[in-house]
BAFI-3210 file (N, C-alpha, C; in Angstrom, 3 decimals, decimal comma, padded with zeros to 6 digits):
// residues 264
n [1|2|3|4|5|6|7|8|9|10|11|12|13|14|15|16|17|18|19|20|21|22|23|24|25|26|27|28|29|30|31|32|33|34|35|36|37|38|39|40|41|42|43|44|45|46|47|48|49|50|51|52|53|54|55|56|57|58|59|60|61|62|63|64|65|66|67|68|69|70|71|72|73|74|75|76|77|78|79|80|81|82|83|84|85|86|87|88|89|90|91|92|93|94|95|96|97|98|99|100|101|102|103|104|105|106|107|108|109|110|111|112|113|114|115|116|117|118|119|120|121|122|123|124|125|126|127|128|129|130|131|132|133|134|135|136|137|138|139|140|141|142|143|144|145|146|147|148|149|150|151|152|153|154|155|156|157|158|159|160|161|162|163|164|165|166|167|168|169|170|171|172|173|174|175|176|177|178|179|180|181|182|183|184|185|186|187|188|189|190|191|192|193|194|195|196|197|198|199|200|201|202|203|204|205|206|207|208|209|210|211|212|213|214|215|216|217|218|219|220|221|222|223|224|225|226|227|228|229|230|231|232|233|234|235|236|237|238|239|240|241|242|243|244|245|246|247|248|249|250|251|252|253|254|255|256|257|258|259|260|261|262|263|264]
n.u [025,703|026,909|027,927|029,926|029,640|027,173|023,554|021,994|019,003|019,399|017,380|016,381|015,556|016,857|017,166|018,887|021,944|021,792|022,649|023,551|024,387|026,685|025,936|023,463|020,146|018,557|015,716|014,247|011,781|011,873|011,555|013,505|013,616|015,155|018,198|017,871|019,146|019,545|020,700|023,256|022,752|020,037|016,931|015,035|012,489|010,416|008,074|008,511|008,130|009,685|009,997|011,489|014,379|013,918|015,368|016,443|017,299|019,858|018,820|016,438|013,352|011,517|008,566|008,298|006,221|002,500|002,159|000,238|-002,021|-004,036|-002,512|-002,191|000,586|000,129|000,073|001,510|002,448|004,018|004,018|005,817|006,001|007,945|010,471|010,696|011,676|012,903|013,633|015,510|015,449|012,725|009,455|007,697|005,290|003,989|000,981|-002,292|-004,749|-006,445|-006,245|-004,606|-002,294|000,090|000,642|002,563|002,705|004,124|007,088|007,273|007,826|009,090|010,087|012,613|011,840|008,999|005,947|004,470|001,535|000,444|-001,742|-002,433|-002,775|-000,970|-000,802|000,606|003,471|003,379|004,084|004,986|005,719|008,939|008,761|005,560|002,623|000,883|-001,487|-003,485|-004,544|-005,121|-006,198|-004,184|-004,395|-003,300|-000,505|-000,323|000,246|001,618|002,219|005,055|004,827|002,504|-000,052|-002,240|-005,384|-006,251|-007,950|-008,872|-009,255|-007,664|-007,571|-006,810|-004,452|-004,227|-003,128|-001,479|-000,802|001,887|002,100|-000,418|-003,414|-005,137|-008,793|-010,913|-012,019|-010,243|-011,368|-010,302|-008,076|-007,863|-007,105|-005,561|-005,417|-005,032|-006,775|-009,293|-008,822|-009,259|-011,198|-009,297|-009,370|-008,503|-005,782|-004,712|-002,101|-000,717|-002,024|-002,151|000,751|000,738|-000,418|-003,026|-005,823|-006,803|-009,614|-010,452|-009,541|-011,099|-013,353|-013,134|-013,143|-015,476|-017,239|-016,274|-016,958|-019,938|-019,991|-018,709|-018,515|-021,406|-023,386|-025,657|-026,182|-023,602|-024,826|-026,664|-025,361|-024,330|-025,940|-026,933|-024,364|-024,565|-026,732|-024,898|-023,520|-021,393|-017,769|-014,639|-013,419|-015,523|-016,755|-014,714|-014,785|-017,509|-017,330|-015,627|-017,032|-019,242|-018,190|-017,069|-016,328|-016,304|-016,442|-016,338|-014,025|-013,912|-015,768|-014,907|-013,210|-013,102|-014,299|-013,482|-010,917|-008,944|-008,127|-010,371]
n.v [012,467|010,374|007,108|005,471|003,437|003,246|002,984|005,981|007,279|009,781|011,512|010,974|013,015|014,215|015,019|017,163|016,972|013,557|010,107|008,131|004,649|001,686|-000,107|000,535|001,015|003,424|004,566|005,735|008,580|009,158|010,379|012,178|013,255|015,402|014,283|011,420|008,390|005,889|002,796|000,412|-001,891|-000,912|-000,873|001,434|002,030|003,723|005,992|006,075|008,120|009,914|011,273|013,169|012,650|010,101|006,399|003,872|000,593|-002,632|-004,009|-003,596|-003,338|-000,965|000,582|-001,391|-003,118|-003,878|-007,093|-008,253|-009,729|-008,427|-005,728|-003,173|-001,729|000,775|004,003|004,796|005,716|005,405|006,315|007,627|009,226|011,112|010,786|008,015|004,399|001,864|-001,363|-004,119|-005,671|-005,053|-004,900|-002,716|-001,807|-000,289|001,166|000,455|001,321|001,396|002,452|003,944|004,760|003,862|004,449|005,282|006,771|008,699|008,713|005,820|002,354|-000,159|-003,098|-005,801|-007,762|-007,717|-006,998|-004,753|-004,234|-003,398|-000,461|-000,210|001,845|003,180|004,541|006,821|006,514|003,659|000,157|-002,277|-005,582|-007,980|-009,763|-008,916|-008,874|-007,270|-007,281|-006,250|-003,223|-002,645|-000,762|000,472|002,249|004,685|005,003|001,822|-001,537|-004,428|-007,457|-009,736|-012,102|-011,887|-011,828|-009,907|-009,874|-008,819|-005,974|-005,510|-003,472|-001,657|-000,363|002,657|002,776|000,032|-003,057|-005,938|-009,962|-011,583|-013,300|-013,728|-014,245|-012,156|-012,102|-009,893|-006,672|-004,688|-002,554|000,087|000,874|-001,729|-005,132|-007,561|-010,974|-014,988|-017,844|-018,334|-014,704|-012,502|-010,428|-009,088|-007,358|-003,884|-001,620|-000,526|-000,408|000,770|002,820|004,695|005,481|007,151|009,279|008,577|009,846|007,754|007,664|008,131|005,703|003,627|004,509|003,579|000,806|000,041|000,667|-001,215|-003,983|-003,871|-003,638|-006,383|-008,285|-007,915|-009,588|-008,856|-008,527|-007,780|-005,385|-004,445|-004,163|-001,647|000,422|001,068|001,686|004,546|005,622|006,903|009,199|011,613|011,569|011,950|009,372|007,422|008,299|007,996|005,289|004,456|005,444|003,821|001,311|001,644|001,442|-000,999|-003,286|-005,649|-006,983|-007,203|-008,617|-011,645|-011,693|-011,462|-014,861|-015,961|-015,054|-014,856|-013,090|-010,837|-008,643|-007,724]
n.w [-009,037|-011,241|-012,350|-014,652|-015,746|-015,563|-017,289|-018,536|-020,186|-022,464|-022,800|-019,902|-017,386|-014,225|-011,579|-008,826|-007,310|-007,079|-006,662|-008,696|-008,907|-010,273|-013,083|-013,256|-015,152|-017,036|-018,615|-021,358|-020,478|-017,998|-015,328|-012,061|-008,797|-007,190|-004,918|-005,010|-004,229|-006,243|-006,453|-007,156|-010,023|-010,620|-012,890|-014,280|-016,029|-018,637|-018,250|-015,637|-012,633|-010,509|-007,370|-004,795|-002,616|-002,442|-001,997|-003,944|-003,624|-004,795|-007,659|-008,052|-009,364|-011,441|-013,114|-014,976|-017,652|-017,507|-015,888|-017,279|-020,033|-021,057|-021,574|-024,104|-024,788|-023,941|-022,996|-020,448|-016,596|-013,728|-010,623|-008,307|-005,185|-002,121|-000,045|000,008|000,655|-001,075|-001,273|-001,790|-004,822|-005,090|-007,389|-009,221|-011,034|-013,966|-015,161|-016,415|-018,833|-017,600|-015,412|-015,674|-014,417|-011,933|-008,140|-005,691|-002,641|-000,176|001,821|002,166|003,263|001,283|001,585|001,411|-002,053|-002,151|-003,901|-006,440|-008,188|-011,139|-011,804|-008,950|-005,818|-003,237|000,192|001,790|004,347|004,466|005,304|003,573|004,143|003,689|000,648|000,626|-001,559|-004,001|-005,797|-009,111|-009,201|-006,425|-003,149|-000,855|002,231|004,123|006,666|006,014|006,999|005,851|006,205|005,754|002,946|002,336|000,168|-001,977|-003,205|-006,634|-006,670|-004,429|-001,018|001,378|004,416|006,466|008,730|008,710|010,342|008,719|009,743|009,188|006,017|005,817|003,281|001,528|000,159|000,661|001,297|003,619|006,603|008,019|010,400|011,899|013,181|011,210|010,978|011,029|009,394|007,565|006,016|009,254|011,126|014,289|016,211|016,885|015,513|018,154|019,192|017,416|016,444|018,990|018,801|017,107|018,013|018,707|021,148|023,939|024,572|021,878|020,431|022,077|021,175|018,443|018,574|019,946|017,950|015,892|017,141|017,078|014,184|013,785|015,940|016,654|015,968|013,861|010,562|008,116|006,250|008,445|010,276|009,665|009,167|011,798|012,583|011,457|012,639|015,150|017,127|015,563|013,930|013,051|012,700|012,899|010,389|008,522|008,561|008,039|005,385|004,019|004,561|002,585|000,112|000,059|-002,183|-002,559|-000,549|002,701|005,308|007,653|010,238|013,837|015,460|017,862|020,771|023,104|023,652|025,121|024,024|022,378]
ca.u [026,942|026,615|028,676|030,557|029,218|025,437|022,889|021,237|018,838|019,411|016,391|015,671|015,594|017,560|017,308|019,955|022,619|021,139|023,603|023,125|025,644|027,180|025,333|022,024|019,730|017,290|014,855|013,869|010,490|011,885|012,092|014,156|013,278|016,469|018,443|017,801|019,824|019,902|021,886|023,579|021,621|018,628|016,370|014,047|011,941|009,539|006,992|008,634|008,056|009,857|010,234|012,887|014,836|014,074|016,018|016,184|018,313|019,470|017,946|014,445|012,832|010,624|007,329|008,458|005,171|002,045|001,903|-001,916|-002,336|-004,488|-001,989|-001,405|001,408|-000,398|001,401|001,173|003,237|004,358|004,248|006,463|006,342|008,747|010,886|010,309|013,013|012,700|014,531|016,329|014,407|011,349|009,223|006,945|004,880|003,422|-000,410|-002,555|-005,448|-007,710|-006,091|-003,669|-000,901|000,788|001,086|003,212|002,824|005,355|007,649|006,953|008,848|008,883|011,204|012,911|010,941|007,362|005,735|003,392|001,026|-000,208|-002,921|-002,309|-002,489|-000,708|-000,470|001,826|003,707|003,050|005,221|005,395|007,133|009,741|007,752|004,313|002,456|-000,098|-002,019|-003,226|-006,095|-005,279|-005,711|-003,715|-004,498|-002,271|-000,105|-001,437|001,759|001,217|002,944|005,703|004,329|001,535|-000,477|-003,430|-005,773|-006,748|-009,485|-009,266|-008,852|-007,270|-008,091|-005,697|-003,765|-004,486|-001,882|-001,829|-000,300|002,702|001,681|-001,858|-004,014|-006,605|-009,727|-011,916|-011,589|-010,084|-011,477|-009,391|-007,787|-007,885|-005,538|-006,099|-004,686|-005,745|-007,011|-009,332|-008,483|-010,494|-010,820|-008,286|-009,525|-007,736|-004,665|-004,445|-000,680|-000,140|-003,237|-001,498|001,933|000,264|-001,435|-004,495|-006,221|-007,408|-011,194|-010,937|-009,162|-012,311|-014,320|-013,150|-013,340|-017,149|-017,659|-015,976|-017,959|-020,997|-019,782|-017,680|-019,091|-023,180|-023,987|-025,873|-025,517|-022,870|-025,733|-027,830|-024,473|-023,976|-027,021|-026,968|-023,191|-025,083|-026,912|-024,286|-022,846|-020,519|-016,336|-013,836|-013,142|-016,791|-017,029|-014,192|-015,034|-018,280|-017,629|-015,161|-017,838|-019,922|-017,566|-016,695|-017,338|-016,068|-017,170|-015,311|-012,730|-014,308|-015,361|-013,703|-013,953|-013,250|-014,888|-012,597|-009,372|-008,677|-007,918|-011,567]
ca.v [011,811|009,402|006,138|005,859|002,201|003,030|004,009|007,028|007,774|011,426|012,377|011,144|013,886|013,986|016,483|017,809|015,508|012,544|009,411|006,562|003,404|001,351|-001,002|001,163|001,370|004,616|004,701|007,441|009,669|008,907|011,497|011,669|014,553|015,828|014,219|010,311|007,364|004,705|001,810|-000,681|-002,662|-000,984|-000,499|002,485|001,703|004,587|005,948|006,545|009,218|009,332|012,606|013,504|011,756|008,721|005,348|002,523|-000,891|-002,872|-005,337|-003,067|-002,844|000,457|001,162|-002,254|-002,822|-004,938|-008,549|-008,040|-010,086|-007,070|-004,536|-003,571|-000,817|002,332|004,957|005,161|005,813|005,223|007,915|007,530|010,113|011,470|010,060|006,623|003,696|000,689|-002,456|-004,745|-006,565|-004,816|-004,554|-002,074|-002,177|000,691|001,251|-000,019|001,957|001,038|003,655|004,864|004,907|002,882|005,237|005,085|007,965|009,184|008,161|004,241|001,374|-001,339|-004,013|-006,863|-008,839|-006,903|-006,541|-003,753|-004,561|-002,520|000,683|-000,042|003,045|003,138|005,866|007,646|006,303|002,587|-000,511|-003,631|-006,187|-008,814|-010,348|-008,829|-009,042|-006,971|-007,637|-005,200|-002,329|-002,361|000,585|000,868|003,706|005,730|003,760|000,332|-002,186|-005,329|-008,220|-010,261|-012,716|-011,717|-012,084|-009,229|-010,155|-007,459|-004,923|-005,880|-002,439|-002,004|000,981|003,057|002,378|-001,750|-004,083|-007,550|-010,771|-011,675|-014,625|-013,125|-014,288|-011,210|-011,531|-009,118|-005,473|-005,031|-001,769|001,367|000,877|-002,946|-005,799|-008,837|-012,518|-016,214|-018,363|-017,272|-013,879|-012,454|-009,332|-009,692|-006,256|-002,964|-001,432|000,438|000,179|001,610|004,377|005,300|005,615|008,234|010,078|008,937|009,819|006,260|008,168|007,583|003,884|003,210|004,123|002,879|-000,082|000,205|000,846|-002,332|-004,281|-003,415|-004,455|-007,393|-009,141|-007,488|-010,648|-008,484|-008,886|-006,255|-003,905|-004,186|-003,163|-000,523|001,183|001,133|003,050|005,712|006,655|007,068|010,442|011,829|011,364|011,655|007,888|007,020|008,368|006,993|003,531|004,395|005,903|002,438|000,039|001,741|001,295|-001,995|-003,966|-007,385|-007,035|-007,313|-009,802|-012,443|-010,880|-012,369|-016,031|-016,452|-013,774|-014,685|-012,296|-009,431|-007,230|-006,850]
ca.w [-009,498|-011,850|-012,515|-015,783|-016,099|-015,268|-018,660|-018,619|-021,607|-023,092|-022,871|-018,887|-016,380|-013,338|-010,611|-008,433|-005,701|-007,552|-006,968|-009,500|-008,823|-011,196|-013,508|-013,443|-016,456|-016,614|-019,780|-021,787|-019,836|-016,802|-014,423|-011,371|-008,523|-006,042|-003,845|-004,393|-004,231|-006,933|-006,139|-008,498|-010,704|-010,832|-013,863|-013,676|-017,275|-019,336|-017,632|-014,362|-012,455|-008,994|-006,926|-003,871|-001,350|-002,274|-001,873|-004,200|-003,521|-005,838|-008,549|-007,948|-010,881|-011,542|-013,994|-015,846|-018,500|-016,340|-015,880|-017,546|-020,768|-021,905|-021,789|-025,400|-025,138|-023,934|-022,351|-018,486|-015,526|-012,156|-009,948|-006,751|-004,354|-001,818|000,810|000,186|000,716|-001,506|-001,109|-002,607|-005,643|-005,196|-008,665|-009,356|-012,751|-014,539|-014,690|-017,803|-019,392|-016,409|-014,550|-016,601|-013,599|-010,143|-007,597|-004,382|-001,984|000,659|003,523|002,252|003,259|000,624|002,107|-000,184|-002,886|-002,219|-005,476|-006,211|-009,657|-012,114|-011,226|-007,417|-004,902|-002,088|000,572|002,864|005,751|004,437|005,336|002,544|004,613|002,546|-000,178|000,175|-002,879|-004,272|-007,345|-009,780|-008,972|-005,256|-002,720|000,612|002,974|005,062|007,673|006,891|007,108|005,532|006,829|005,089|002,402|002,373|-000,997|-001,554|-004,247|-007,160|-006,704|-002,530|-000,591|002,912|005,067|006,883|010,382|009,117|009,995|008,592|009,832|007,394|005,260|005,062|001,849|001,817|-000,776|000,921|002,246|005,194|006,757|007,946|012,383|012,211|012,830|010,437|010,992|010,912|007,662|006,239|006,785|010,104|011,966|015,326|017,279|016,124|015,701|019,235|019,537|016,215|016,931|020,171|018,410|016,046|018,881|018,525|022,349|024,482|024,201|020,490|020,369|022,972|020,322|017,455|019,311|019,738|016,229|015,275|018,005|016,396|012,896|013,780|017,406|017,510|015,434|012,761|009,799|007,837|005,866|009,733|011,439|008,727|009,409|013,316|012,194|010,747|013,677|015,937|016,841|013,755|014,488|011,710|012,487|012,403|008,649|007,513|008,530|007,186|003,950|003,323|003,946|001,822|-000,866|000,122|-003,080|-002,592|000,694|004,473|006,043|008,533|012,054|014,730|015,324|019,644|021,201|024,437|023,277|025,754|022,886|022,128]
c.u [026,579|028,073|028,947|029,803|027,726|025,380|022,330|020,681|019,303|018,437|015,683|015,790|015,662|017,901|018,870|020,862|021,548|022,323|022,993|024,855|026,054|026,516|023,854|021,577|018,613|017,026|014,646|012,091|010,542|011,893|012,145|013,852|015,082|016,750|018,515|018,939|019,291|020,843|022,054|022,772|020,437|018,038|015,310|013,499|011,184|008,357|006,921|008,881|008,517|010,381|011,248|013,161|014,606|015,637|016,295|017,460|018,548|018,688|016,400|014,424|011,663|010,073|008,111|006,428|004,529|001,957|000,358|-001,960|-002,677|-003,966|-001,452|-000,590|000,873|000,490|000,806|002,311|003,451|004,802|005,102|006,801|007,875|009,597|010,877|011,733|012,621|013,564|014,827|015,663|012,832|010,794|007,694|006,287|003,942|001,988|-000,975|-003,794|-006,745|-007,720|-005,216|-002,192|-000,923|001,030|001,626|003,094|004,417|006,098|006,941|008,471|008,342|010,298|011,724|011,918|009,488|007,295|004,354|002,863|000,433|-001,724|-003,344|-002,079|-002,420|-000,364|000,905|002,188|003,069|003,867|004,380|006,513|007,953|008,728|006,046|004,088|001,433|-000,430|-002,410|-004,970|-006,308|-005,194|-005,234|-003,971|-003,713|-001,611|-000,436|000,464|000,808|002,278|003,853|005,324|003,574|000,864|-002,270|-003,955|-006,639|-007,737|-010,062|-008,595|-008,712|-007,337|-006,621|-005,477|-004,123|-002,697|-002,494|-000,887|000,551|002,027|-000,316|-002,744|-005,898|-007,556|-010,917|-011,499|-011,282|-010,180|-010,622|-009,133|-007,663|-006,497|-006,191|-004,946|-005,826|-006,086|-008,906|-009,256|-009,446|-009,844|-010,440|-008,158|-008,305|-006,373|-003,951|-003,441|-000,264|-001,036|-002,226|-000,267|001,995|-000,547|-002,716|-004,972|-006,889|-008,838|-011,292|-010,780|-010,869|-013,666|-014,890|-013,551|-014,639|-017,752|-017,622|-016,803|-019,242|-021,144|-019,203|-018,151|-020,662|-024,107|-025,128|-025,350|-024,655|-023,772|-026,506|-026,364|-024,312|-024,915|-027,285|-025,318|-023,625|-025,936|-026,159|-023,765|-021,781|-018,623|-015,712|-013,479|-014,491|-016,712|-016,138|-014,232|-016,192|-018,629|-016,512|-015,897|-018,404|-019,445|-016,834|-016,859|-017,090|-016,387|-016,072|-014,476|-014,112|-014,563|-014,605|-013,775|-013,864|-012,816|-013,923|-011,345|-010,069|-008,676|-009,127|-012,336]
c.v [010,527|008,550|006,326|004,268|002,582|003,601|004,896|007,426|009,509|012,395|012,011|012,719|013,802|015,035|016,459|016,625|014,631|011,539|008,196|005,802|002,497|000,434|-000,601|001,638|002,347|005,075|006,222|007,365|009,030|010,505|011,299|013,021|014,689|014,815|012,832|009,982|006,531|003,971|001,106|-001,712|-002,269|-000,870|-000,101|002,284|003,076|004,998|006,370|008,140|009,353|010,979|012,489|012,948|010,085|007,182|003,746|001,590|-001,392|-004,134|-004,657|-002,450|-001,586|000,569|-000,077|-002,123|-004,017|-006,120|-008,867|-008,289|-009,131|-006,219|-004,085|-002,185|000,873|002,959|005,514|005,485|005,034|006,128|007,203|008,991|010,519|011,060|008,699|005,678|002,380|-000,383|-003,288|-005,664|-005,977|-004,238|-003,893|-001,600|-001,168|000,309|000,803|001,047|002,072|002,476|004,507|005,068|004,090|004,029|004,985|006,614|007,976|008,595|006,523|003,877|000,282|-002,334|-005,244|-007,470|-008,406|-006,460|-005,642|-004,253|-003,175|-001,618|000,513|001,347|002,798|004,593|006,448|007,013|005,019|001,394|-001,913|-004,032|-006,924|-009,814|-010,467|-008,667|-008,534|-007,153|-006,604|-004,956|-002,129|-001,005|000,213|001,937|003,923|004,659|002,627|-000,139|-003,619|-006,760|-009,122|-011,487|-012,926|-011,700|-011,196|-009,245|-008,787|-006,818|-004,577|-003,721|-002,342|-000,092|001,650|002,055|001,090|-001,905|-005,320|-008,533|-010,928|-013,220|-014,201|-013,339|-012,947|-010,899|-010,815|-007,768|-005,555|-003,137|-000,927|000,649|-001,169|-004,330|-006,790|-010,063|-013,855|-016,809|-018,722|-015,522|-013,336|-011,535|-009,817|-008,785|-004,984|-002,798|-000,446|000,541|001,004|003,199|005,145|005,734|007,116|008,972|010,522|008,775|007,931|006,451|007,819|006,146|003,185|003,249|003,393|001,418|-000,872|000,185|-000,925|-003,752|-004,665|-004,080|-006,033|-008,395|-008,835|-009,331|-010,020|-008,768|-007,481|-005,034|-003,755|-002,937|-001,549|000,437|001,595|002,250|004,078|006,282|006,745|008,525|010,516|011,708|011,147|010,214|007,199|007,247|007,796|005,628|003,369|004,771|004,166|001,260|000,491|001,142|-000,182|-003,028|-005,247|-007,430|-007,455|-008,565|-010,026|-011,878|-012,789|-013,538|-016,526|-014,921|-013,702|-013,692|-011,183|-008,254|-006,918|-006,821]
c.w [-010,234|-012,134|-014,218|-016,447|-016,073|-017,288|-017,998|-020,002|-021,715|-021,964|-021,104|-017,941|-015,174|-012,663|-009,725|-007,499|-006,089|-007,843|-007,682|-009,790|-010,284|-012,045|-013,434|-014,615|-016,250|-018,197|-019,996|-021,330|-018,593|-016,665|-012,687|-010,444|-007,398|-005,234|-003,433|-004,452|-005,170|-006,909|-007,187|-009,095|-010,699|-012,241|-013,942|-015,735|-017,339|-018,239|-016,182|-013,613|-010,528|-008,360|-005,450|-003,002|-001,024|-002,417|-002,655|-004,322|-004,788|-006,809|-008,562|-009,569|-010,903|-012,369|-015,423|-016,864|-017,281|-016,935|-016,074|-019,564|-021,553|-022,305|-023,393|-025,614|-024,768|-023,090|-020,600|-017,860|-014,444|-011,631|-008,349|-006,128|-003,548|-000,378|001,117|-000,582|-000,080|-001,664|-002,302|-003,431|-005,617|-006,631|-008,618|-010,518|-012,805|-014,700|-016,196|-017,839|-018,421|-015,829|-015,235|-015,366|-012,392|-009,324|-006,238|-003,638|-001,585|001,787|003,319|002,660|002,360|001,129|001,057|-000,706|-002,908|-003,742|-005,394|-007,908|-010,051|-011,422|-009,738|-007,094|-003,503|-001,452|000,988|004,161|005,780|005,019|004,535|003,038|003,151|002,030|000,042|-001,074|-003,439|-005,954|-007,745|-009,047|-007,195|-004,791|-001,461|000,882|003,699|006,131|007,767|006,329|007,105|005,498|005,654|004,426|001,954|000,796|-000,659|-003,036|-005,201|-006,733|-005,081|-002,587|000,559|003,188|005,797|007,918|010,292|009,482|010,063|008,790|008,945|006,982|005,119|003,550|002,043|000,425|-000,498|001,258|003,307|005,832|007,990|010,183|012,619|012,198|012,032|010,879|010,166|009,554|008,189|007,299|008,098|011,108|013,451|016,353|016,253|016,497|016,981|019,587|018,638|016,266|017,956|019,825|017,679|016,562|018,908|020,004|022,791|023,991|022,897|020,098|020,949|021,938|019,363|017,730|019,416|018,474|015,152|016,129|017,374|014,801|012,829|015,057|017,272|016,875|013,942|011,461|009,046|007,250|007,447|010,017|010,653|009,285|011,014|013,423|012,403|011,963|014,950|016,241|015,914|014,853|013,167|011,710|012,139|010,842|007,937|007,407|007,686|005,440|003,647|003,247|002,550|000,452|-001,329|-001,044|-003,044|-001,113|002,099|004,770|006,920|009,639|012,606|015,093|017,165|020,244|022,894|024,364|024,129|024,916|022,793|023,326]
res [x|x|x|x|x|x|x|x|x|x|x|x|x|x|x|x|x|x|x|x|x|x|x|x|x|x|x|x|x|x|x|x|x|x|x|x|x|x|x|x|x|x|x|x|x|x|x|x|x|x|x|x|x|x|x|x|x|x|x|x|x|x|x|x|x|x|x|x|x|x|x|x|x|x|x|x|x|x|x|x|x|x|x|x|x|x|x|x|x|x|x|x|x|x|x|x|x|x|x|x|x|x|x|x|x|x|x|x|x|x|x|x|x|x|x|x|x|x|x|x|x|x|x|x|x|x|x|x|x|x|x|x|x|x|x|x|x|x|x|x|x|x|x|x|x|x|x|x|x|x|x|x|x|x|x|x|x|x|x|x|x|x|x|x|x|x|x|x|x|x|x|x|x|x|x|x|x|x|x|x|x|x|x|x|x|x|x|x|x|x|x|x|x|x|x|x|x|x|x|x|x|x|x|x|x|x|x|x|x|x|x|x|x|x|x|x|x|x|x|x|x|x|x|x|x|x|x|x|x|x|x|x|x|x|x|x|x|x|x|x|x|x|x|x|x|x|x|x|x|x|x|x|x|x|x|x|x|x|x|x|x|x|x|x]
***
């Protein structure tokens, strides 16, 4: 159902039970998949590409061009997946030649004022509290929930099941089960309420646990602990911690700074 006041270019494409509210602008090579919601005032720009059941508030801006000096007009996207709710003011900026696209997975929450930048990838089953802020070339992994205010500097990459303090300034990786706080940022023991929520067994939390131990408390340094990783027995959590250092290129968040916390 469309509003008599909203735009619609011609040429966008607009799948089925698709409500767009009043005062909504939707560019030409959009495309729109079944079933969302567009609320009033939004403006869904070129390039967008948003698939079913999704939710957007209003004033959210969608696959605007990036806030990247360099960008000189090339033709990208923004891919938004499916089931995902976006709030009120949230701006989301199309991808530049780096990557060529912004991608949002599935089942996100973006909450008010969170800004996503240019050739960011985020996963599935994320939460962007009110006014997180990611810069351009970021990756989020699967369930990480990134606290309100938070400011995540380009090219940084966060692992799954993180959660981070809101107000958070993060210029390092922050690897996959972990909680982050404090200034400068600094590993805070893992995410074992959020693990346990997502049925991950105590036997594995216990491990992960150990793993991080090792990297974060043994006093090694991060390539020692890395390598003491590697011979450990194999565990789908083991490799993925280990295939993200590897990849780590700006290198890890702070281990922990008072070794007295119960949590670890």
């Amino acid at each position: 159902m469309n509003q008599p006041l909203s735009y619609i270019h011609p040429n966008a494409i607009i799948g089925k039970d698709v409500v767009i509210e009043p005062f909504t602008a939707i560019y030409d090579d959009v495309e729109i998949g079944d079933n969302c919601w567009i609320g009033p005032n939004v403006t869904i720009f070129s390039g967008a590409r948003i698939g079913k059941n999704n939710k957007i508030f209003p004033n959210a801006s969608i696959s605007a061009v990036p806030q990247d000096l360099k960008f000189a007009g090339e033709k990208t996207t923004t891919i938004i997946g499916d089931n995902n709710i976006i709030r009120e003011s949230v701006t989301i900026n199309r991808g530049t030649s780096a990557l060529g696209y912004t991608k949002i997975g599935n089942n996100n929450l973006l909450m008010a004022y969170a800004h996503v930048a240019h050739d960011c990838v985020v996963g599935d089953n994320c939460i962007l509290a009110n006014g997180a802020t990611l810069a351009g070339h970021i990756e989020v992994g699967d369930f990480a929930i990134i606290g309100g205010l938070s400011a995540i500097h380009q090219f940084t990459k966060i692992g799954s099941h993180v959660i981070l303090m809101g107000g958070s300034l993060v210029d390092k990786d922050v690897p996959p089960y972990v909680k982050g706080a404090k200034f400068p940022l600094s590993y805070c023991g893992i995410n074992s309420v959020g693990l346990s929520r997502r049925g991950y067994s105590q036997e594995t939390i216990n491990l992960i646990k150990e793993y991080y131990k090792i990297i974060f408390q043994s006093g090694l340094t991060y390539s020692k602990a890395f390598e003491e990783l590697k011979k450990l027995p194999s565990t789908p959590e083991l490799q993925e911690i280990i295939n993200f250092v590897s990849k780590a290129e700006r290198g890890l968040m702070k281990g922990y700074v008072n070794s007295s916390s119960e949590e670890i």
